[in-house]
N, C-alpha and C positions, 0 to 999 in steps of 0.2 A: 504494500500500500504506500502511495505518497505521503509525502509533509510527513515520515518516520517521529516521532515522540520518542524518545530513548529509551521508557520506562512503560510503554504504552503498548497492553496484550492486544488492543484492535489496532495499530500501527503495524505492528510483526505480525497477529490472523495465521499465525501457525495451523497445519491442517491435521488437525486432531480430533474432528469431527466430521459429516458428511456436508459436503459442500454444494451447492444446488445451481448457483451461476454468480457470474463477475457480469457485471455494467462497467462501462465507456461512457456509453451516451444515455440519457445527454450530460451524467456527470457519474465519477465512478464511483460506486459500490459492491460489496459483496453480499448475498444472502447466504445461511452456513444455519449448521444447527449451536446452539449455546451451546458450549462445556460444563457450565454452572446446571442451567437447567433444562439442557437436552430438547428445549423447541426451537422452528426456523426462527431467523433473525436476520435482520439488514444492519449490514455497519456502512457505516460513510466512510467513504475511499479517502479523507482526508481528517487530519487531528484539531477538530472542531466539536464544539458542544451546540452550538446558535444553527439552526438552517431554518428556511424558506418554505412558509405553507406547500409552496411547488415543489421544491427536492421531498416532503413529508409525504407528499402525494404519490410521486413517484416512488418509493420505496417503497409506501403501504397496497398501493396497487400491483407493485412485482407481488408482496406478500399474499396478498387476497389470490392474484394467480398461482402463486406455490399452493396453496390452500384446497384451490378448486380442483387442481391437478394431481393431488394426493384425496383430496376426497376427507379435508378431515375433519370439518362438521361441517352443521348449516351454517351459511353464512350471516346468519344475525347473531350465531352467537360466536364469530369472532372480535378477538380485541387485538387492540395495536397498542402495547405497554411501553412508552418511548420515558417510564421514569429510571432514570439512569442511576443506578443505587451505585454496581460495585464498582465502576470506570464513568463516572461524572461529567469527566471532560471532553470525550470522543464520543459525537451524536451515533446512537444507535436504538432502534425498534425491536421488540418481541413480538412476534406475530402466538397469541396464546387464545385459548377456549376461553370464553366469558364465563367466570364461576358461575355454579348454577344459585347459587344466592341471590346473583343479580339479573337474573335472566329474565325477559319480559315474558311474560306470558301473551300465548297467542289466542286468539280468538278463532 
């Protein structure tokens, strides 16, 4: 990954998980499964925390696609968990199931 962070495990993206695609365009990132907790994930191809409704978009849309192409729930009850606990500083998304605690009921 560009713009390396010396100390930064989404800079380096070591491949110790299964990895799903790299983006270029129209900015780069990767999707991969977490090491911590083993679902997809988008990291941003560069060592930033701040991005752009439009780059969020684009990442959560690859994610929604990995989703539908594995088949891995309904899609209302996906979440895109962009709160960045264990690496703060280098923006990146959870693509995760919406607990069932908070799942709307349907009609």
């Amino acid at each position: 990954m560009a713009d390396h962070a010396s100390d930064c495990e989404l800079c380096a993206l070591a491949r110790t998980t299964r990895w799903y695609a790299q983006y270029r365009e129209p900015f780069a990132f990767t999707i991969l499964d977490c090491d911590s907790c083993d679902t997809p994930m988008a990291v941003l191809g560069e060592h930033r925390a701040a991005i752009s409704e439009e780059e969020r978009a684009v990442m959560t849309g690859a994610l929604r696609h990995l989703a539908d192409a594995l088949a891995m729930c309904d899609p209302d009850d996906l979440w895109f968990d962009d709160k960045m606990r264990q690496i703060p500083d280098h923006y990146h998304v959870h693509l995760r199931r919406r607990p069932s605690w908070c799942r709307t009921v349907k009609s």
